[in-house]
N, CA and C of each residue as an Amber inpcrd file, in Angstrom:
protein
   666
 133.1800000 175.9770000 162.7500000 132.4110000 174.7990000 163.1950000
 130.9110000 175.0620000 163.1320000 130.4560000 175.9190000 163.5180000
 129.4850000 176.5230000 163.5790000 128.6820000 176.7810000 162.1510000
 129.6370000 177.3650000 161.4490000 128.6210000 177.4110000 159.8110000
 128.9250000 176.4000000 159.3870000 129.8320000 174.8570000 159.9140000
 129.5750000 173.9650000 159.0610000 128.3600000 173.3100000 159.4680000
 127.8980000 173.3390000 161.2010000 126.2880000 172.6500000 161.3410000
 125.3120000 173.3440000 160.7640000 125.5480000 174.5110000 160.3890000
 124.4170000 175.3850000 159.2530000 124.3140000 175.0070000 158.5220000
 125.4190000 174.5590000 157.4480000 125.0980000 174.2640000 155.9730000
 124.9840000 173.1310000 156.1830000 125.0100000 172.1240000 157.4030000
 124.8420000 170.2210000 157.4180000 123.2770000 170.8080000 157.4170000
 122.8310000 171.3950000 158.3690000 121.8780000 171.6760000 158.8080000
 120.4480000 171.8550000 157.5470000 121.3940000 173.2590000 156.5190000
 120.2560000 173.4280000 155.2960000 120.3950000 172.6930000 154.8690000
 121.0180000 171.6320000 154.4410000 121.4320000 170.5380000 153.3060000
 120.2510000 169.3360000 153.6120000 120.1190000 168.9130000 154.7510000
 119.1380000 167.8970000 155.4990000 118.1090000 168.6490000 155.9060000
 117.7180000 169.9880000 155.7100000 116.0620000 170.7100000 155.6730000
 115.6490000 170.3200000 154.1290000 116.7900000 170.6050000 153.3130000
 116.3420000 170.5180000 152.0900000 115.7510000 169.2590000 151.0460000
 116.5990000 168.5130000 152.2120000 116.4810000 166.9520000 151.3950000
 115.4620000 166.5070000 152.7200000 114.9360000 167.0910000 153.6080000
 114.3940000 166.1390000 154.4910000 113.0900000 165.3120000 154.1440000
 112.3920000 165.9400000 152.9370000 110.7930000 164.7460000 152.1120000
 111.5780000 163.5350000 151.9860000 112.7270000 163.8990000 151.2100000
 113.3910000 162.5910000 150.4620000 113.7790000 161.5670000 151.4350000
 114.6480000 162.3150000 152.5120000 115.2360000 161.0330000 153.3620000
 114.1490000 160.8080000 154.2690000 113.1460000 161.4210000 154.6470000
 111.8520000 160.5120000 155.5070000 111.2810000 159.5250000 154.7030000
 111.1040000 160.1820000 153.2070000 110.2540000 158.9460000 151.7730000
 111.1950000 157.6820000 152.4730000 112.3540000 157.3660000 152.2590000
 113.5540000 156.4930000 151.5220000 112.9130000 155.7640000 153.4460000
 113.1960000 156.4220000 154.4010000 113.5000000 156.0630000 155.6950000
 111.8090000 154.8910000 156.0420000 111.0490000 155.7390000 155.4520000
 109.5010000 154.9960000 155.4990000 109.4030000 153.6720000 154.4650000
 109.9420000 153.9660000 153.2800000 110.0200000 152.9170000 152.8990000
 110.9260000 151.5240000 152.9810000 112.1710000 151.7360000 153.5460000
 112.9500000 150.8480000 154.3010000 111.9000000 150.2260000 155.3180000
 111.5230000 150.8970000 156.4600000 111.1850000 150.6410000 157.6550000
 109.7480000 149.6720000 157.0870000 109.1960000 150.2340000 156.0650000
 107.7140000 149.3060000 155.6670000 108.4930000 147.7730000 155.3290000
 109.5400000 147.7900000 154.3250000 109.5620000 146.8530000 153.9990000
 109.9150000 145.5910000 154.6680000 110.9560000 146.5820000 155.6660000
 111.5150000 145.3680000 156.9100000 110.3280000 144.9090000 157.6470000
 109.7740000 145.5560000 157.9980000 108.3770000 145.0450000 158.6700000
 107.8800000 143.9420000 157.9800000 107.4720000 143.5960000 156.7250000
 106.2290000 142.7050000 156.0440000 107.5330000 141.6860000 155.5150000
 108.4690000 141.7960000 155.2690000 109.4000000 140.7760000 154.4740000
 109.6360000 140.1380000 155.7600000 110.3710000 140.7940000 156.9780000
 110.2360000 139.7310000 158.1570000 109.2200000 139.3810000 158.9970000
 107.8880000 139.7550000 158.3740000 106.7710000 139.2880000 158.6960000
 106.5820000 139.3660000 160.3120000 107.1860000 140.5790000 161.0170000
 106.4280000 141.3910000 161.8510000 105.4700000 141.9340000 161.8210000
 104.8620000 142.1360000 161.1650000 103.3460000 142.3050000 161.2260000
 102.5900000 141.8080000 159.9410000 101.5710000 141.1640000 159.9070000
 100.9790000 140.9120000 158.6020000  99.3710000 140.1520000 159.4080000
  98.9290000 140.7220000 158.1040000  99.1120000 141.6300000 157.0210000
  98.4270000 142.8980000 157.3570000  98.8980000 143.5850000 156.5580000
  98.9130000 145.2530000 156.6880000  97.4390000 146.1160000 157.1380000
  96.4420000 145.2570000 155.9680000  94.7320000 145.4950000 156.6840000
  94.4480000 144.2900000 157.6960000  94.1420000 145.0180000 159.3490000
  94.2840000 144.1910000 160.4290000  93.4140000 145.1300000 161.3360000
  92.9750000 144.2910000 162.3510000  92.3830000 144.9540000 163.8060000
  91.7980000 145.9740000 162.8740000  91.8050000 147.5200000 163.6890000
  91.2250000 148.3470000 163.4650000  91.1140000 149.0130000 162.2250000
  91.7100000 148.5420000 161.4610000  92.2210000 148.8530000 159.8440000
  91.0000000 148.3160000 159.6510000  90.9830000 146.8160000 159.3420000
  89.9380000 146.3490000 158.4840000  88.3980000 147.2160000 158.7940000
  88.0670000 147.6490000 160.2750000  86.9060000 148.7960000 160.5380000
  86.7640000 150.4520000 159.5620000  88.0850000 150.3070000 159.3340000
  88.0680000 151.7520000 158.7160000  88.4620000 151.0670000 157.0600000
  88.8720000 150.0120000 156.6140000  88.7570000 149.8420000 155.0760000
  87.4750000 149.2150000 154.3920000  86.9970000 148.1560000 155.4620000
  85.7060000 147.4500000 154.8360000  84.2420000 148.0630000 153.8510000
  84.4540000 149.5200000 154.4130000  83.4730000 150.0310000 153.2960000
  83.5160000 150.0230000 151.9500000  85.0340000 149.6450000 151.6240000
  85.6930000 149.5540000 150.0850000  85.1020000 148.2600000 149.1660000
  85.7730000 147.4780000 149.9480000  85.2640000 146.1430000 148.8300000
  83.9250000 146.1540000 149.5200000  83.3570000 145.7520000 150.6340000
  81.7190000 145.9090000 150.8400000  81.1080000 146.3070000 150.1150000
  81.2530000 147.9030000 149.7130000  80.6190000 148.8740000 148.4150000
  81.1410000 148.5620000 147.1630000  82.1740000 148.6400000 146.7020000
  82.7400000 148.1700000 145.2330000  82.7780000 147.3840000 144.8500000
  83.1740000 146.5470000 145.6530000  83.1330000 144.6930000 145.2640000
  82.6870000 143.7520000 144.9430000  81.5780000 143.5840000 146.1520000
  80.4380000 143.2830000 146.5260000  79.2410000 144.2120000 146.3000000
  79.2820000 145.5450000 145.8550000  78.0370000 145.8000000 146.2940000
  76.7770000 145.3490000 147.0030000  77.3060000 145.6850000 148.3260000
  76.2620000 145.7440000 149.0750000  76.4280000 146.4140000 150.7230000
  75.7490000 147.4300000 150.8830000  75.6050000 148.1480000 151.6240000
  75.7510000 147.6660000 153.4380000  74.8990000 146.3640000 153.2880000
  75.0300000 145.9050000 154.3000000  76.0090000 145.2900000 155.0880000
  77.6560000 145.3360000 154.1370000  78.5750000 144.4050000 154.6290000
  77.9390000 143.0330000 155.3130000  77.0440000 142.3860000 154.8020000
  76.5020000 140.9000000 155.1450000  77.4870000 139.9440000 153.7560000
  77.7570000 140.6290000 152.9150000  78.2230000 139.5150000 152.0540000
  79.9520000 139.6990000 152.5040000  80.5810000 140.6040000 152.7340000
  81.7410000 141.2120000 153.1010000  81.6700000 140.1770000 154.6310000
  81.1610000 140.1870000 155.1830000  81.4660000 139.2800000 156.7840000
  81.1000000 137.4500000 156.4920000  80.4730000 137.1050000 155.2630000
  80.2500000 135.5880000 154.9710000  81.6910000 135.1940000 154.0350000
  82.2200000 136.4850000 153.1340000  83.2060000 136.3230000 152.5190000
  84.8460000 135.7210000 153.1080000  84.7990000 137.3740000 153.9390000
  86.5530000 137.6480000 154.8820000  85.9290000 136.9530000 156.2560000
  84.9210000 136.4850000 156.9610000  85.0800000 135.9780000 158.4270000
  84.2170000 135.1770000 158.3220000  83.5870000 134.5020000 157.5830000
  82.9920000 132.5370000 157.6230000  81.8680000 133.4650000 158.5670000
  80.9270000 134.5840000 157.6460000  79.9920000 135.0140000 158.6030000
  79.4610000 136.3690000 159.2370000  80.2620000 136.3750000 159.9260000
  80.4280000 137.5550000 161.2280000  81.5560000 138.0110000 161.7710000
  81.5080000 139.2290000 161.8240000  82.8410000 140.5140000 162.1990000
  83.3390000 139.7210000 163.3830000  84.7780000 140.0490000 163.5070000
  85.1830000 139.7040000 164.5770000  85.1610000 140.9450000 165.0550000
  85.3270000 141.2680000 166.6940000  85.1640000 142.0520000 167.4740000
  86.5220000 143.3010000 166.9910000  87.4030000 143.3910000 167.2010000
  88.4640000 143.7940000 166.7270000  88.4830000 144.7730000 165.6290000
  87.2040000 144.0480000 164.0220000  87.4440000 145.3610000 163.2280000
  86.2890000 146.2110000 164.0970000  84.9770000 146.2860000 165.1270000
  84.7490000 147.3070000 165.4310000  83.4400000 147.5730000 164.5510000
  82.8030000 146.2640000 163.8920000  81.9230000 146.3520000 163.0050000
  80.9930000 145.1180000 163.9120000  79.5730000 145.7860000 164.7030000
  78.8150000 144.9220000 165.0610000  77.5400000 144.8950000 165.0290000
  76.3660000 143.8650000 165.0010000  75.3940000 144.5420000 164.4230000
  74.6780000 145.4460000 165.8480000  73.8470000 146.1860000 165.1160000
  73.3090000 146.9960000 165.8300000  71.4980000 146.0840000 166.8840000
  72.1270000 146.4120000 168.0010000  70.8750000 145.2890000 168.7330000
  69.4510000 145.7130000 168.0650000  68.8690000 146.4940000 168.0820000
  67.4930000 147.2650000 167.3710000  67.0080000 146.7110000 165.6830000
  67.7700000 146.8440000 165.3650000  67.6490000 146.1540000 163.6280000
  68.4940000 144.9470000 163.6080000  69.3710000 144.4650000 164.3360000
  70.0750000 143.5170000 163.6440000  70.6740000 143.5670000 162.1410000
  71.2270000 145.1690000 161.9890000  71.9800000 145.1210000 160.7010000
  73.4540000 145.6040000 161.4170000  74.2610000 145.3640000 160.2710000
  75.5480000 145.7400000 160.5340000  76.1240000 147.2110000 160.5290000
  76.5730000 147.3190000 161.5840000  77.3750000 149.0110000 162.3370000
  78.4300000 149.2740000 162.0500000  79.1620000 149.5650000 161.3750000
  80.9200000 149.7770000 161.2780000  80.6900000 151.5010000 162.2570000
  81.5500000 151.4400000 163.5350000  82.0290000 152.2520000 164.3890000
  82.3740000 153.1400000 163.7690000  83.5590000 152.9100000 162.8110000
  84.4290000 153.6890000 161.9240000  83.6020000 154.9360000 161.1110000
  84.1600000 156.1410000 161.2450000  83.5410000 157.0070000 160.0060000
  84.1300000 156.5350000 158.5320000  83.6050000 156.8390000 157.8660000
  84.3480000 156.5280000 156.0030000  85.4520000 158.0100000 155.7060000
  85.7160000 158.4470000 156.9100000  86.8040000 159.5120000 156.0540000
  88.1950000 158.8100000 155.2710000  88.3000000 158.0380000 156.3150000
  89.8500000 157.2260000 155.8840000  89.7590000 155.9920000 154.5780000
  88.5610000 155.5360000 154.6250000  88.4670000 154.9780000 153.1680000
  87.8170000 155.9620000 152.3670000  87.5330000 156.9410000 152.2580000
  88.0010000 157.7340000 150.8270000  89.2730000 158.2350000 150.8990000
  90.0610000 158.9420000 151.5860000  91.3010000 158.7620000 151.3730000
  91.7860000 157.6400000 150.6070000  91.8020000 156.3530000 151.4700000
  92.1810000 154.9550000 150.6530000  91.9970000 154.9040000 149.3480000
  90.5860000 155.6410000 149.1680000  90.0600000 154.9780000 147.9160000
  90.8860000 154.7390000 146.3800000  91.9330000 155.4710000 146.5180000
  92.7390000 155.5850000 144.6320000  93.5160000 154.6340000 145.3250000
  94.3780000 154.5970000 146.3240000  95.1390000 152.5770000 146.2700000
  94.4820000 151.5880000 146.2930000  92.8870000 151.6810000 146.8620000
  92.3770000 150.5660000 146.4310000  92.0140000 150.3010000 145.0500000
  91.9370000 151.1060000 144.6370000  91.5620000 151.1660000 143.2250000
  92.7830000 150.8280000 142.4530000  93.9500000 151.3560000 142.9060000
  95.6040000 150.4830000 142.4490000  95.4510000 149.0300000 142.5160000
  95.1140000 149.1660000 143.3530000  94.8730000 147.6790000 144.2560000
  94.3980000 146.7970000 143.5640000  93.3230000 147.2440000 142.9500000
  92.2340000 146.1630000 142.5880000  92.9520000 146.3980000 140.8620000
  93.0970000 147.3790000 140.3470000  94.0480000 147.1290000 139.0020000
  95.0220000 146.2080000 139.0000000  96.1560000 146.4150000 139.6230000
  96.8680000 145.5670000 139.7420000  96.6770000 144.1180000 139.9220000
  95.6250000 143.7630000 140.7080000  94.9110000 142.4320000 140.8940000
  94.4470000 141.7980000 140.1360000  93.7480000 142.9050000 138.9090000
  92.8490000 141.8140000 137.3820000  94.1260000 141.4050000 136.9730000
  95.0440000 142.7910000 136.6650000  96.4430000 142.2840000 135.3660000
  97.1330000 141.3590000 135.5130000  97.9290000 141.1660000 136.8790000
  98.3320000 140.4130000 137.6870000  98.1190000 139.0740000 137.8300000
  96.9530000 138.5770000 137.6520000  95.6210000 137.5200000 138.0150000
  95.8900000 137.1040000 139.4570000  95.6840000 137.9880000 140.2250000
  95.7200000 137.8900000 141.7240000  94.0300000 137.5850000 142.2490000
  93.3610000 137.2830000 143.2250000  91.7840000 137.5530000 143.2890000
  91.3700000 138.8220000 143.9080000  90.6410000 139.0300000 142.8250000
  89.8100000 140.3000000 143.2230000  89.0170000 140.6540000 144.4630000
  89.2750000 140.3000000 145.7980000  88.6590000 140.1480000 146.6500000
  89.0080000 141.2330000 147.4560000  89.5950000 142.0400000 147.8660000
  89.6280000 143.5940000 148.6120000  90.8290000 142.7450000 149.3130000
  91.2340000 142.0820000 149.6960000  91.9430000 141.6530000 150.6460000
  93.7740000 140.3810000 150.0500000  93.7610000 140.5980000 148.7280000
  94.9930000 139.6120000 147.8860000  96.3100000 140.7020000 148.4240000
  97.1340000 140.1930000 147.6600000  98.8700000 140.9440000 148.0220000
  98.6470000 142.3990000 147.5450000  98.1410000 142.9540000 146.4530000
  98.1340000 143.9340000 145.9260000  97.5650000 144.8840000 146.6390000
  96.2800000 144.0490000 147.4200000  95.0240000 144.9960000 147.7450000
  95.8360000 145.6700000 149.3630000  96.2950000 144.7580000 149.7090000
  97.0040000 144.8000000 150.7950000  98.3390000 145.9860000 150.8100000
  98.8330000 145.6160000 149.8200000  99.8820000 146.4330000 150.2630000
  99.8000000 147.7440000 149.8230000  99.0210000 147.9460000 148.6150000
  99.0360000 149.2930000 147.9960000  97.9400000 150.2440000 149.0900000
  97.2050000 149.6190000 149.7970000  96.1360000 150.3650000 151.2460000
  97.1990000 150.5690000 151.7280000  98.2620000 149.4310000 152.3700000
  99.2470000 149.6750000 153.7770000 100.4660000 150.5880000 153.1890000
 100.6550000 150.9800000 152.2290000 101.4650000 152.0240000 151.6420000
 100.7340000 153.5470000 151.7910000  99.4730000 153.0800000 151.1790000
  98.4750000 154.4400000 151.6710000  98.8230000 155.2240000 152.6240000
  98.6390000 154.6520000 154.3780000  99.3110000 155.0010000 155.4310000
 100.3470000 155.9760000 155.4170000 101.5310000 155.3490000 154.7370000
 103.0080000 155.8570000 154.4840000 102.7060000 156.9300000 154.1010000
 102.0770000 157.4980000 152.3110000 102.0990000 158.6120000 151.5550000
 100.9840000 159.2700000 152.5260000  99.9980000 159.2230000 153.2130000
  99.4530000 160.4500000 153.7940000 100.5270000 161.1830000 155.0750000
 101.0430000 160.3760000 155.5480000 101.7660000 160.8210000 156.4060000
 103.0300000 161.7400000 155.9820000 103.7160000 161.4000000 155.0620000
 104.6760000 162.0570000 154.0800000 104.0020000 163.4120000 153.9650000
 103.0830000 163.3890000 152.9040000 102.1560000 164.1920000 152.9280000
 101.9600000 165.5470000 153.7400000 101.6910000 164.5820000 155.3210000
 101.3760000 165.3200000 156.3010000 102.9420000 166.0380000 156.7540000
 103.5830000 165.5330000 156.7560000 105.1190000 166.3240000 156.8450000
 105.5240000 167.2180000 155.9020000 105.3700000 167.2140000 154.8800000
 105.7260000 168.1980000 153.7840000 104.4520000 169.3750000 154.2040000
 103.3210000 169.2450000 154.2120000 102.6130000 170.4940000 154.7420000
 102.6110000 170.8280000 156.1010000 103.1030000 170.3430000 157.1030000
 103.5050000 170.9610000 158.1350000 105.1480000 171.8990000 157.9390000
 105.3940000 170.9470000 157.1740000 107.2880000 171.9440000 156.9610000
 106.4890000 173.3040000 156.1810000 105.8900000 173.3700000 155.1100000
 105.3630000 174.7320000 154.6640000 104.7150000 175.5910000 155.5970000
 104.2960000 174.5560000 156.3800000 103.4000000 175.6220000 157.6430000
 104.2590000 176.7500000 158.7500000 105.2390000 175.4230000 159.0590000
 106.4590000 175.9760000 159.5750000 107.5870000 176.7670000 159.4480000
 107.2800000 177.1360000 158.1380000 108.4520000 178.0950000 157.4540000
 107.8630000 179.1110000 157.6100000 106.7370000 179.3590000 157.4990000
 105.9550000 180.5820000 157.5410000 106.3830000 181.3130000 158.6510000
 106.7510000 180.5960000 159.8420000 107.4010000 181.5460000 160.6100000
 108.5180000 180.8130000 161.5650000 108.8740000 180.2590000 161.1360000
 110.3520000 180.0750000 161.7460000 111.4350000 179.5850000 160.9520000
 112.7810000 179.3820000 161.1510000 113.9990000 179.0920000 160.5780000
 114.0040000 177.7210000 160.3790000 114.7060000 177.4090000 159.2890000
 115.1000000 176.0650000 158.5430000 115.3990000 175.5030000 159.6190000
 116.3400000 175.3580000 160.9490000 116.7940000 174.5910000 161.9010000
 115.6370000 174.1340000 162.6150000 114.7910000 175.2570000 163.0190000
 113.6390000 175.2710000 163.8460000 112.7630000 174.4190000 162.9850000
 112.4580000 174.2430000 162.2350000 111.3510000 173.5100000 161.3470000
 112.2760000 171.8980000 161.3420000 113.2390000 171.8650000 160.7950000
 113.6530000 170.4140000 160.8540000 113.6990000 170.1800000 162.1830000
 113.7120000 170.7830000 163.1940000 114.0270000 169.8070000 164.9180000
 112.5130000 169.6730000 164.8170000 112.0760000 170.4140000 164.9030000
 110.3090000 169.8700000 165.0600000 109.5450000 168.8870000 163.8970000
 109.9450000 168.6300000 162.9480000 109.6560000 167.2280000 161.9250000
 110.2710000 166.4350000 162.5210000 111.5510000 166.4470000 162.7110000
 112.4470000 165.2070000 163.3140000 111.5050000 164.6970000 164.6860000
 111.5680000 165.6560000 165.6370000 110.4860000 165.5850000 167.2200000
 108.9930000 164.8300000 166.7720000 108.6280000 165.1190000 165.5070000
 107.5670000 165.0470000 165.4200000 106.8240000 163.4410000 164.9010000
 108.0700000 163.4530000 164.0430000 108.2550000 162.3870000 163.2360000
 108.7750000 160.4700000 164.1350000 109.8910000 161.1280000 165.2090000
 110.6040000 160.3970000 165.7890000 110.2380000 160.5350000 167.1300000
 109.6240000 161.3920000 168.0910000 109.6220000 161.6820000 169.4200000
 108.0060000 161.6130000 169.8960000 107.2990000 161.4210000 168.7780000
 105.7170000 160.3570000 168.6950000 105.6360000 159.4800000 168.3620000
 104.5780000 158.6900000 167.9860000 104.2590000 157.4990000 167.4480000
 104.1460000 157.8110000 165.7080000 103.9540000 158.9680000 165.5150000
 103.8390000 158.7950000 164.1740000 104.6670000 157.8050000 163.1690000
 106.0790000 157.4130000 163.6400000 106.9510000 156.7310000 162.6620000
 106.5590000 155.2360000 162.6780000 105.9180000 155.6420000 164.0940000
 105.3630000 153.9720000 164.3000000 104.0650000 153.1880000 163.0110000
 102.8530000 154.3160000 163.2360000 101.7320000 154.3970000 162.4540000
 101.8190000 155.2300000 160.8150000 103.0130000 155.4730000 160.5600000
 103.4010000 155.1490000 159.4380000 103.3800000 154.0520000 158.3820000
 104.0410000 153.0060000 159.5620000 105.0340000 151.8350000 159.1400000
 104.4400000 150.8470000 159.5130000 104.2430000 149.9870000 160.8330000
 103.9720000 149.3160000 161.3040000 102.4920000 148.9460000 161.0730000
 101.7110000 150.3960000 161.8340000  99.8460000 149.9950000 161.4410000
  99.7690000 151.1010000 160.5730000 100.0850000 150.9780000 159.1870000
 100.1340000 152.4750000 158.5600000  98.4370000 152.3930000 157.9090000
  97.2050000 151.0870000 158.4500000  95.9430000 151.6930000 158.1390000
  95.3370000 151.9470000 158.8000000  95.4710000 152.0100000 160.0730000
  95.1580000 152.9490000 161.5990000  94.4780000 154.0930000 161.0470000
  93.9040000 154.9780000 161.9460000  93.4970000 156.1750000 161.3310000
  94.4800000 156.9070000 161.6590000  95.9330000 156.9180000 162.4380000
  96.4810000 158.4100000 162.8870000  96.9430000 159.0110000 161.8410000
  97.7180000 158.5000000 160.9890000  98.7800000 159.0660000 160.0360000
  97.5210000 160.0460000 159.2960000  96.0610000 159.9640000 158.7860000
  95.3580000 160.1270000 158.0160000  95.0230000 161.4310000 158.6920000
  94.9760000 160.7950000 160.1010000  94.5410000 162.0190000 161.0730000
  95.3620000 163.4800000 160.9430000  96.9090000 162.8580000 161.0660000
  98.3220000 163.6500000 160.8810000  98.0130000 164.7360000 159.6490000
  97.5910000 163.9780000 158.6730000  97.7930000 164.7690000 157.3140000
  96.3320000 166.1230000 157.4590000  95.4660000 165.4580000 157.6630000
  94.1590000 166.1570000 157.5940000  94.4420000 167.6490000 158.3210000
  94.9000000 167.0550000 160.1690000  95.5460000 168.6320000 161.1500000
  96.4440000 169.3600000 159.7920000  97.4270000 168.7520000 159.1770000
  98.1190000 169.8440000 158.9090000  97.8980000 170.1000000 157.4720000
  97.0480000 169.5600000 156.8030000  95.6500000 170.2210000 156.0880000
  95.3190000 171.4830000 155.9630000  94.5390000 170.7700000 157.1120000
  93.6280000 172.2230000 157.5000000  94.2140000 173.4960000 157.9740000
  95.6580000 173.3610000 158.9810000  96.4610000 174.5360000 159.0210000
  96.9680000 175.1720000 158.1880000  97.1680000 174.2550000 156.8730000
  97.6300000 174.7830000 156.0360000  96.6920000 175.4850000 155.1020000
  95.3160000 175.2740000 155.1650000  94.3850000 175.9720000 154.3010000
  93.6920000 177.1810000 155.2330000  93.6410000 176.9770000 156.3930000
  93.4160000 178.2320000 157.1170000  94.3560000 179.2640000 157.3480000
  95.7050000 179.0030000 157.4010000  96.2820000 180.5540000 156.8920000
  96.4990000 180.7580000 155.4480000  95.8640000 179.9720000 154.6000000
  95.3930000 180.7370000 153.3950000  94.5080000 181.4550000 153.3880000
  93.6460000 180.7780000 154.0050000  92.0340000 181.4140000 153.9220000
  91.9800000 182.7700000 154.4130000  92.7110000 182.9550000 155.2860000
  92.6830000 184.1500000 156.2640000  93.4420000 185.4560000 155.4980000
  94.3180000 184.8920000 154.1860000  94.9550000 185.8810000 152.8730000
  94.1770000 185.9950000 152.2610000  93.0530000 185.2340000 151.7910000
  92.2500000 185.2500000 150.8190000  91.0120000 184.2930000 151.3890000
  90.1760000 185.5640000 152.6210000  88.7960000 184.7920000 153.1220000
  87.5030000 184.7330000 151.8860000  87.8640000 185.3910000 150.6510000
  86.7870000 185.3150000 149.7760000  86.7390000 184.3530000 148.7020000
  87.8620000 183.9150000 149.0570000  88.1880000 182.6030000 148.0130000
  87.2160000 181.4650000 147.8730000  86.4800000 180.9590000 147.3070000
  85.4320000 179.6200000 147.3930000  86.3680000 178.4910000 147.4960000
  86.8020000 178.4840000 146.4820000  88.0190000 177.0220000 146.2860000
  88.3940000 176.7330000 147.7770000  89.2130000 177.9480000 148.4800000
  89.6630000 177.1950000 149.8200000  88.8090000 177.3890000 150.7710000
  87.6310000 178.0480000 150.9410000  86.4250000 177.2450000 151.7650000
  86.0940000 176.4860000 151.1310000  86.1820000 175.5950000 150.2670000
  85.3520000 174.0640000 149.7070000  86.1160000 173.1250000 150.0680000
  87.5860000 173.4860000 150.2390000  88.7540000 172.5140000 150.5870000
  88.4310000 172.3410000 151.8550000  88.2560000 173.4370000 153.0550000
  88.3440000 173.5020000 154.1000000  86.8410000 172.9430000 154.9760000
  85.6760000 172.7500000 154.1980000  84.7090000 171.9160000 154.3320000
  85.1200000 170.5250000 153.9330000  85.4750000 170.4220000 152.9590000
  85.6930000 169.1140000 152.6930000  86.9820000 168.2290000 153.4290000
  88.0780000 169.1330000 154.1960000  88.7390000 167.6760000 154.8910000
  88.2670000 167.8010000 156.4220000  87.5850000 169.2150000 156.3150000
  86.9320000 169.2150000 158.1330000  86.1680000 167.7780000 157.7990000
  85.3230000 167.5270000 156.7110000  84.3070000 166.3120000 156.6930000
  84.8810000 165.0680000 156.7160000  86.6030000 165.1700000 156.0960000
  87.1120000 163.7430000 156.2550000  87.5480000 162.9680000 157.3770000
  87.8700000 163.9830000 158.1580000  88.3410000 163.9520000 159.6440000
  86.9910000 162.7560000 160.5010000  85.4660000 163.5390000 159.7680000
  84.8160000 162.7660000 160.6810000  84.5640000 160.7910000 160.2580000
C-alpha cells in the first residue's frame, strides 16, 4: 500500500507543471465565459497595465490622452492613478515592474488585434485576454522554479505537499485566475526568482550573467 502512494505520489510530482497548466486554464476559462469577472484588466490591474498603451499607443507620457480615451477624462479612483496636487500631472501609484513583465502579451495583444481587425486600443478582446493570461504563465512559472528550488533539498513528496499548500492553501490559485493582473502572481514568480538565482550565485559568486539577472528582477519587484 505504501509503495503504491509512492509511485501515485512520483507520478503527480512529475506531471505536476502539466496538471496545474491544464487546472489554471480550466479555472480561467470558467471564470470569463460565465462572466464572473470581466474583464480581466480591472481595479488595480488597469494601475499596474496603463503604462502600456499610454506609452505605446498613445504615446504619451502623461497618460492625459489614455484617461480622455478609457474614462471620458479622468482616472477613476480604483486604478490608483491620480493627479499629483503640486503639478497637476498624472501619478500612477503603481511601479512599472509588472508592465514590463506584461509587456510581450501586450504586444500579442496588440498583434493579434491589427490581424484580427479588432481596435487597437490597449483594452479590445485580445488585449484583454492575452494580459489576463499573463497572470496565469508568471505564476506557473513561479511554481516550476520554486519546485527546482525545492528539490535542492528535499524529497519529491515534500516538494509536491508544499506546491499543492502553496498553490491551494493561499490565495495564489485565486490571483492566478480570477485577478490574474493583480501584482501577486508577478510578485510569486519574481520571490522564487530570485531564490532561485541566489543559490546559484552563491556556486558561482563570480558569474556577471547571474548578478545582472539578480539586479534586474530585484528592479522588477519595485
Amino acid at each position: 500500500m505504501l509503495n503504491k502512494l509512492a509511485n501515485m505520489s512520483n507520478i503527480i510530482s512529475r506531471h505536476i507543471i502539466s496538471l496545474i497548466l491544464i487546472t489554471l486554464l480550466v479555472s480561467y476559462s470558467y471564470v470569463y465565459i460565465e462572466q464572473y469577472n470581466y474583464p480581466p484588466i480591472r481595479s488595480d490591474g488597469e494601475g499596474y497595465y496603463a503604462y502600456l498603451p499610454s506609452y505605446l499607443i498613445y504615446k504619451d507620457l502623461t497618460m492625459e490622452q489614455l484617461a480622455k480615451e478609457r474614462f471620458n477624462g479622468d482616472f477613476p479612483v480604483t486604478t490608483g492613478i491620480q493627479r499629483f496636487p503640486s503639478t497637476g500631472s498624472y501619478l500612477d501609484k503603481y511601479p512599472i515592474g509588472v508592465a514590463v513583465l506584461v509587456l510581450p502579451f501586450f504586444l500579442l495583444g496588440h498583434f493579434l488585434s491589427i490581424i484580427m481587425g479588432y481596435p487597437t486600443d490597449g483594452y479590445s478582446f485580445f488585449y484583454q485576454h492575452s494580459v489576463g493570461l499573463s497572470g496565469l504563465f508568471y505564476m506557473l512559472a513561479g511554481i516550476y522554479l520554486l519546485k527546482k528550488n525545492l528539490r535542492k533539498y528535499f524529497s519529491e513528496e515534500i516538494t509536491l505537499a508544499t506546491l499543492l499548500a502553496a498553490l491551494f492553501g493561499t490565495n495564489l490559485f485565486h490571483y492566478g485566475t480570477y485577478d490574474s493582473i493583480f501584482s501577486h502572481t508577478f510578485s510569486f514568480f519574481l520571490f522564487s526568482a530570485l531564490i532561485f538565482l541566489i543559490l546559484k550565485w552563491y556556486t558561482k559568486p563570480d558569474s556577471y550573467k547571474i548578478s545582472i539577472l539578480l539586479g534586474v528582477f530585484l528592479q522588477l519587484r519595485k
